[in-house]
N, C-alpha and C positions, 0 to 999 in steps of 0.2 A: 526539522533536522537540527541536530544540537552538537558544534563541534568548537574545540578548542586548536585552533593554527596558529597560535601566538598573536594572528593579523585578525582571526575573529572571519575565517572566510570557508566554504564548506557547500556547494551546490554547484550549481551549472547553466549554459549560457541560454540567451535569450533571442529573438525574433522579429521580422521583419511585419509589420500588419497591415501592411499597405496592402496585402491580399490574404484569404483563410487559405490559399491551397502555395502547393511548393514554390519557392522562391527560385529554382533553379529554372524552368523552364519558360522560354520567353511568354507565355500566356498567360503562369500561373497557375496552370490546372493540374500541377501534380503528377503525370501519366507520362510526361518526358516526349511524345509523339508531337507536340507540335501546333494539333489540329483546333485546342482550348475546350473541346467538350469534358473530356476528364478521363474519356470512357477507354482512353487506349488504342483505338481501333485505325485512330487518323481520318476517318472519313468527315470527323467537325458536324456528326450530325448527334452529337449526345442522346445517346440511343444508350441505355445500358443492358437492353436487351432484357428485359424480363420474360416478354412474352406472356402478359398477363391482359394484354388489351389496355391496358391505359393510357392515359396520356402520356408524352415523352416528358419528362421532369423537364419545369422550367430556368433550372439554374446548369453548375456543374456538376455531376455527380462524383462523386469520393471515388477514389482510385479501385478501393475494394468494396465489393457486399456481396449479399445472401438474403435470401435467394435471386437466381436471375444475375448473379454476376459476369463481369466481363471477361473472367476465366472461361465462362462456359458451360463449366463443371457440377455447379448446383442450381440447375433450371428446379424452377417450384414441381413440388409433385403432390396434386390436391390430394388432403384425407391423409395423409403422412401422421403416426404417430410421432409423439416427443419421447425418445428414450434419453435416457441418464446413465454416466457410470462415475465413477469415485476412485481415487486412490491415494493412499497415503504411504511416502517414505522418509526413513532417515535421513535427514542433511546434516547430519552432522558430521564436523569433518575428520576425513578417514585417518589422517597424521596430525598430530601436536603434544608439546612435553606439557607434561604440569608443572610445579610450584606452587612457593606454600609463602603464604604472604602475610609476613612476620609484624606489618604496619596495619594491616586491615585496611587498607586507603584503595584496594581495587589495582593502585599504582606497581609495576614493578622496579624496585627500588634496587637499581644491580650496587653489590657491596653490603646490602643488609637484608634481601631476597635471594633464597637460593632454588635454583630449576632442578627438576628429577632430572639427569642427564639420562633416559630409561628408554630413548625412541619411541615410534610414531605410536605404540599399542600402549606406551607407557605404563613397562610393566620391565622391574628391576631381576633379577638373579632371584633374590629374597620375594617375591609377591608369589602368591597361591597363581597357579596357571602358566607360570613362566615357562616356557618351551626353550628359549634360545635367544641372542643376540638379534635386532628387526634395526631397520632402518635408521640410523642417524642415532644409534645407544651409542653410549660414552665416547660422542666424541668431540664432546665437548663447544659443542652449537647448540644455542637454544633453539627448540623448535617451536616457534610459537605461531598462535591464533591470534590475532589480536581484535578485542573488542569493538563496537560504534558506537556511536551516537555521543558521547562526551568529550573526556581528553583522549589526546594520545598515549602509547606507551599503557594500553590494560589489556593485558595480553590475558587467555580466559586460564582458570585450572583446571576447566571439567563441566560437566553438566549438573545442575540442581537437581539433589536426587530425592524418592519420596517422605527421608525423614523432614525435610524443611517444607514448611507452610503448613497450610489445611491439607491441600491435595496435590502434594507434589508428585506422587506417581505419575508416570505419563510423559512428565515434561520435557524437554527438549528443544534442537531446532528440527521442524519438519517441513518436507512440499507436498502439499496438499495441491490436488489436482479435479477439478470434475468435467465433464467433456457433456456436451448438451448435442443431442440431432435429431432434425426431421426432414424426412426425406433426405436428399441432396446437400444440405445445409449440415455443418460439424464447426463445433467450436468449442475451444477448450479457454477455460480458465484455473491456473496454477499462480495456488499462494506458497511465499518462501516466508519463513520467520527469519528475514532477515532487514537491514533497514533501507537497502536499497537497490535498484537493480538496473541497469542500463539498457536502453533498446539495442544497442549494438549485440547486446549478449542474447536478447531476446531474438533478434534476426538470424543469428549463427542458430540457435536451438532450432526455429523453422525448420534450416535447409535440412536438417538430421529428420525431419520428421513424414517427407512426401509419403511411405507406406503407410501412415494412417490418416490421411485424406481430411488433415485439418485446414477447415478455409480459415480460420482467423486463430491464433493462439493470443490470448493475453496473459502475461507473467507479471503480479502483483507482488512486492515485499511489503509487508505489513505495518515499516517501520519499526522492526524492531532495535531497541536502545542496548541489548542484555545479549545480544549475538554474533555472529562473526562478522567484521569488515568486507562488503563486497560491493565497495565503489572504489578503495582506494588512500582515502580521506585517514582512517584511523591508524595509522602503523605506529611504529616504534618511535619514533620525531615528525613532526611538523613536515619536513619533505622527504620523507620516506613512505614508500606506498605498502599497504595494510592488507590487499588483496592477496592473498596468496596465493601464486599461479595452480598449483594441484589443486586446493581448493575452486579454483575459477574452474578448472575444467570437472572436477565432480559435480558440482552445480549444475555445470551445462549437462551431462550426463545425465543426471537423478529427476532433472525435470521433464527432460526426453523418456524418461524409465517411465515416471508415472504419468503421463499423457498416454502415454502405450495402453501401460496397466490397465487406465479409465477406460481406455476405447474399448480392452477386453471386455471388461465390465460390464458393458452397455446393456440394460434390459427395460424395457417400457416402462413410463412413468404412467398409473394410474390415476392416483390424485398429485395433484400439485396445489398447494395452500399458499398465500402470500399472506404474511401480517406485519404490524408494523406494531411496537410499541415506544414507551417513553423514558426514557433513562434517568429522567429527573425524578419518578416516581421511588428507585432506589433511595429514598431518603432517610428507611427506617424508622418514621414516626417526627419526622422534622423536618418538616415542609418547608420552612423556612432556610432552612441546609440543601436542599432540592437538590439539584445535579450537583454540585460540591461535595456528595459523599462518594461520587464516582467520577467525577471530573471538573479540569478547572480550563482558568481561560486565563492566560499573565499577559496578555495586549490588549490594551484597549483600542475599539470597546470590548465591554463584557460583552461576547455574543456566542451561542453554543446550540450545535445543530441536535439535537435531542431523540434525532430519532435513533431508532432500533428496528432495521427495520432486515425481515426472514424472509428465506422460501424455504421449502418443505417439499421433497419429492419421494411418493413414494408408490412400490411396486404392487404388483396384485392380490400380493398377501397382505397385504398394509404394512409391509416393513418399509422404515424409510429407509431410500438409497441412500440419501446426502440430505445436509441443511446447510443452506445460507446465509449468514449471520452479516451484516452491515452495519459499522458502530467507526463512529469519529473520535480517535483519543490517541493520544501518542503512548505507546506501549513501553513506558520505561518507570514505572513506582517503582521499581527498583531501584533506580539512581545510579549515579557513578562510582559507589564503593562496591558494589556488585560487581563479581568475576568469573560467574559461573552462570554458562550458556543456558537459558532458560528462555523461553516464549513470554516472559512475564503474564500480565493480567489474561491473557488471550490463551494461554494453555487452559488454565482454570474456566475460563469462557465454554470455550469448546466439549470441553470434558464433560462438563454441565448439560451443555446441548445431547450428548452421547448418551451417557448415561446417569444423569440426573446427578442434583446440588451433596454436600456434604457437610453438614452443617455440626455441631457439637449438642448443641441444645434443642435450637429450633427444629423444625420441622424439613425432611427433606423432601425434593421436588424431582420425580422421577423424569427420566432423559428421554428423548424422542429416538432414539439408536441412529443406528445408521455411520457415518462419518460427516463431522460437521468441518465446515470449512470458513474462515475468517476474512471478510473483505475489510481493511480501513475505509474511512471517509475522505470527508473535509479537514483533516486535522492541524490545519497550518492553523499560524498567528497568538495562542499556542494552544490545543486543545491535548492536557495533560492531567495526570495525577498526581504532580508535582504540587507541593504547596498545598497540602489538603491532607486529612486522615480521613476514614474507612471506619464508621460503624457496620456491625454482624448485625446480623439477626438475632443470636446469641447474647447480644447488649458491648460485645468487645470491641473495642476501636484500637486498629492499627494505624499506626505513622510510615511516611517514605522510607524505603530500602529495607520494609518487613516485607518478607513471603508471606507472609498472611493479610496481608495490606492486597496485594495484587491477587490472592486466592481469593480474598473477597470480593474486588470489585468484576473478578471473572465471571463467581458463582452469581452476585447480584445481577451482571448481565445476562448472562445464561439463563437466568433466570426469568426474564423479562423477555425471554428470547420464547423461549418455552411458552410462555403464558399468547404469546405473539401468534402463533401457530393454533395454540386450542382454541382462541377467540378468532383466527383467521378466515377469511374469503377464498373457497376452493373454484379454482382457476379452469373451465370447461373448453378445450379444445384449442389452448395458446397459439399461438403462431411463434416460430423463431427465424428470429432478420437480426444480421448488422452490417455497419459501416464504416468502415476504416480508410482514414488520410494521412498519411507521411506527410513533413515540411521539415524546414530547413530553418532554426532559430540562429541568431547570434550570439553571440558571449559577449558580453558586455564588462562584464565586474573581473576585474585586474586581477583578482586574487584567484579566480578561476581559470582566466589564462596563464598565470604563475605554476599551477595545480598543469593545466596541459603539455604546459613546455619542461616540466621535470617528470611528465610521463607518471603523475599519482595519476590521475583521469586518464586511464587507457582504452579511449573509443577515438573512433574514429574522426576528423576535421575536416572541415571543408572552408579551403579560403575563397569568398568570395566578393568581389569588389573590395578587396585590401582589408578584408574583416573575417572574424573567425566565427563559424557555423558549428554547429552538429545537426543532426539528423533525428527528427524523433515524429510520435504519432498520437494522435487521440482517434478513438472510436465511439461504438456505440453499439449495446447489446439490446435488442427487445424481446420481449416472452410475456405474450398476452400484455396485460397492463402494468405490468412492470419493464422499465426503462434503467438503463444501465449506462452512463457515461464516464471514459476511462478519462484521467487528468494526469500527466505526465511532471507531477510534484506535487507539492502541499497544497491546496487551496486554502484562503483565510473564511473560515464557514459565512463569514458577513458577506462575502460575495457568495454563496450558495443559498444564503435564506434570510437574507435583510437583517434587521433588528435594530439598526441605529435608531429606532425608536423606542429602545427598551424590551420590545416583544420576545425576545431570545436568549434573557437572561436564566430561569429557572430557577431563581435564589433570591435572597434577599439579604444576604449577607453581606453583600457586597456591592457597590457602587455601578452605573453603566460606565463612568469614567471614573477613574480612581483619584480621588482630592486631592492626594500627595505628587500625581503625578505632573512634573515640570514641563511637557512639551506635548499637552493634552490634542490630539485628533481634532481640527473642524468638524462636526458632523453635520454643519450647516452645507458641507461640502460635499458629502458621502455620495455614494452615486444612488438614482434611486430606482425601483425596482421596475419593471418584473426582476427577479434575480433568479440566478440560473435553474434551481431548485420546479423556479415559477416557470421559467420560460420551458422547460423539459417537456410541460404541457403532458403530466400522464399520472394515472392514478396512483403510481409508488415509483419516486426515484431514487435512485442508486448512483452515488458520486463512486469511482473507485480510485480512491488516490494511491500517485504513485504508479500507476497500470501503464503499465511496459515502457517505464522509463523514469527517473526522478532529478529530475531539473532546480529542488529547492522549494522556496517560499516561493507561492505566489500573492499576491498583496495589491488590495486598492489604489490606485493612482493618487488620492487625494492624501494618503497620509504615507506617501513613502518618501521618509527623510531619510539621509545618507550622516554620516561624521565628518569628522574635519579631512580625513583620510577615506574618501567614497568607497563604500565598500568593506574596507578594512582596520574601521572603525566603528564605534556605534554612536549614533545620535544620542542624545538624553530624553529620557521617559523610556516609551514599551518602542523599542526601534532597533532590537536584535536582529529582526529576520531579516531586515534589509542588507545587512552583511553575508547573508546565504541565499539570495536572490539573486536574480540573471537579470533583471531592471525594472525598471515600475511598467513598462511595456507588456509585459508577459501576461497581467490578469487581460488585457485588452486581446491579444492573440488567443487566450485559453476561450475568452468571451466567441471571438468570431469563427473558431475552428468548431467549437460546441454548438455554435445555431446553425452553423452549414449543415454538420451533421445530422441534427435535429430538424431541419426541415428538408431532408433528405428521407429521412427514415420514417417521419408522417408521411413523405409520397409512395414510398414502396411499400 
């Protein structure tokens, strides 16, 4: 997450880890009853009821799961086919003025910027379509969107439309939704192109949703840099909030819309393919360049999670339903002079997925159909496309804040997404299970309680023992040999797959520690593995950062330095994220909430 507050602060708080389960309840078990099984029930005999004959799980079991949860509601039902459905809608949002941005700096510059005063359809007297005076026309209020992921005050003028890049048709912000179920078991996952999303908004959408009989929803923002403000963080100044309440409640709507949609949707999955490929391979003939022509890494160490890793679902005809696309990179080549709502590299991804590459010269690579849908990774500490250009196929190379810089490195993914699939392992008779735990983190970094007490961070608080909480969750999806663990921020990929021995770099261009830099990382210190990736214990993992909640960086213990000003300063060298982190605690809490569930979900 990448923001400018003047103080350099930008995420959210952090947690207690003297236990994996809720901090509010005298046991620790999360379920609020008391009893310290987990399960709900009070009777202290951790029973989570599966009814499958096994042994009772020897620890506590997660507040929620499937099949066999303590709802009740989705006991196993053998021989259950897996159907799938899909749905895709517009998030873009329904009110905002344009303007025309006379500096090109992204920036709105009042006195040398001037707004359509044209209301929410922005659409003047003089414009083809004009019907009549709408909402908020000349009266002289700007109606603005305003951007994320950089400074403040970049309020959007519209959407990128298909004459810019390679493949800008299409583009936009959208929620993407696919709903997975067998037998008894339902569970929806919805991505927003947006950069952030809070669990509190995630729990409000739940309650709307009991008519389609979702046991777990998880809501994923993909991080994107190039899209609407929806934590709060980007407005118009430093303490002004960015979220726009109409916008807040169409989000909450549109995600509800298409979880609906999907359930309609639902029709048996035939095949289902998993593959994984390698993103370093994107190098265009310069091996030596290897993942640096789609991604970089500005914290040392150099370490970059490579995979690419797919599922493929599709019906009795062979058409796919959906695909799954999982890729670690923070979605902003477009940079900060960029003002127009776009999906960045991850539209041109998808599209690819759908219906195949679009190349000028080279050769095209026909799409798998269906609706493709975008998980991020591990993308903290910084896993970007910043600082890097983009060779085509073509022989062209793009630089940062081209549309064709991010069309490329989409179609090169998609690409490798696609080849993922036709080299894939088709999946016979999956099973679908997860496990979800609530707790209770604290806020540790001043700048984030600054951020709550002027109400930019509008979720809910909980003070407890003279300290300030929130509320959030990690889970865990499984489907056959594919493993799915949701992380509630950025993870630094060195904690998902090692490499402080060099193993992770992909390039050679570039140093494991950078020469010049002045406040270089111990890696005699690093922590050593299994790492999470390892410990997941399954033939393909799936990190999904960000997943139903985004709490910031999360970051190694051994190298989190602070500035002179903790928090709202920055160390010297690569010591940025620790100013948008919740405390060097939180990689520890993500560590013990992930193996509970992980050995929770090998027992069931």
């Amino acid at each position: 997450m990448t923001l400018a507050l003047g103080l350099a602060v930008g995420s959210l708080g952090c947690g207690d880890t003297s236990t994996p389960q809720d901090a509010t309840s005298e046991t620790g078990d999360g379920d609020g009853d008391g009893d310290g099984d987990g399960d709900g029930d009070g009777d202290g005999d951790g029973d989570p009821g599966d009814g499958d004959g096994d042994d009772e799980f020897p620890g506590t079991p997660p507040e929620d799961f499937c099949p066999g949860g303590p709802s009740g509601e989705c006991d196993e039902v053998e021989g259950a086919v897996l159907r799938a459905g899909s749905a895709v809608l517009d998030a873009v949002p329904a009110c905002y003025e344009a303007w025309f941005d006379v500096a090109e700096n992204g920036d709105f510059d009042e006195g040398e910027d001037n707004f359509f005063d044209c209301g929410c359809d922005r659409l003047c007297p003089m414009d083809p379509g004009y019907v009549g005076p709408d909402e908020g026309e000349n009266d002289g209020v700007f109606q603005a969107i305003y951007m994320a992921g950089f400074q403040n005050n970049r309020p959007t003028r519209g959407v990128r439309n298909q004459q810019l890049g390679l493949v800008g048709e299409g583009d936009g912000i959208w929620c993407r939704a696919v709903v997975l179920e067998q037998g008894n078991t339902r569970v929806a996952i919805v991505t927003l192109d947006t950069i952030g999303y809070f669990y509190d908004e995630v729990v409000a959408i739940r309650e709307t949703l009991a008519a389609q009989q979702i046991d777990w929803l998880v809501v994923h923002a993909i991080h994107n840099h190039e899209g609407p403000d929806t934590m709060g963080l980007w407005g118009q100044g430093v303490l002004t909030g960015g979220f726009d309440p109409d916008y807040r409640a169409q989000l909450r709507t549109t995600v509800a819309a298409a979880v609906t949609e999907a359930v309609a949707d639902l029709e048996d999955v035939a095949t289902l393919t998993v593959g994984r490929g390698d993103a370093s391979t994107a190098h265009q003939g310069d091996p030596g360049k290897g993942i640096r022509n789609v991604s970089n890494d500005t914290r040392a160490p150099f370490v970059v999670d490579e995979a690419v890793d797919v599922l493929n679902f599709k019906n009795a005809q062979g058409e796919s339903i959906v695909t799954l696309v999982n890729f670690a990179s923070h979605p902003e080549s477009l940079a900060d002079e960029n003002s127009l709502m776009t999906a960045d590299y991850v539209h041109a991804l998808r599209k690819t997925v759908e219906q195949g590459s679009q190349w000028n010269v080279a050769p095209d690579k026909p799409g798998l159909g269906g609706d493709a849908i975008f998980i991020s990774g591990a993308l903290g500490g910084m896993m970007t496309p910043l600082r890097i250009s983009t060779t085509t196929p073509d022989g062209d190379t793009w630089a940062t804040g081209d549309y064709r810089k991010a069309d490329a490195i989409g179609q090169l993914i998609g690409e490798i997404a696609i080849d993922a699939i036709e080299n894939g392992e088709v999946i016979e008779n999956p099973r679908l299970e997860f496990a979800s735990q609530s707790f209770l983190v604290e806020v540790i970094n001043d700048g984030f309680k600054l951020l709550f007490m002027q109400g930019i961070f509008d979720r809910e608080v909980v003070e407890q023992d003279n300290k300030m909480h929130v509320r959030t969750e990690m889970g865990v999806i499984e489907l056959g040999p594919v493993r799915m663990l949701t992380l509630p921020g950025e993870l630094l990929p060195e904690l998902a797959v090692g490499g402080y021995d060099g193993s992770q770099m992909f390039t050679t261009e570039v140093e494991l520690i950078d020469p010049m830099n002045t406040n270089p990382p111990d890696l005699s210190a690093a922590p050593e593995g299994p790492y999470l990736k390892q410990r997941m214990a399954s033939t393909y993992t799936w990190l999904i950062g960000l997943g139903n909640d985004e709490l910031g960086y999360i970051l190694p213990k051994y190298d989190f330095v602070l500035g002179d000003l903790p928090y709202l300063t920055e160390a010297d060298g690569d010591h940025y994220e620790e100013t948008n982190s919740i405390g060097p605690h939180m990689a520890e809490l993500v560590d013990a909430q992930g193996d509970a569930l992980i050995e929770f979900i090998d027992w069931l």
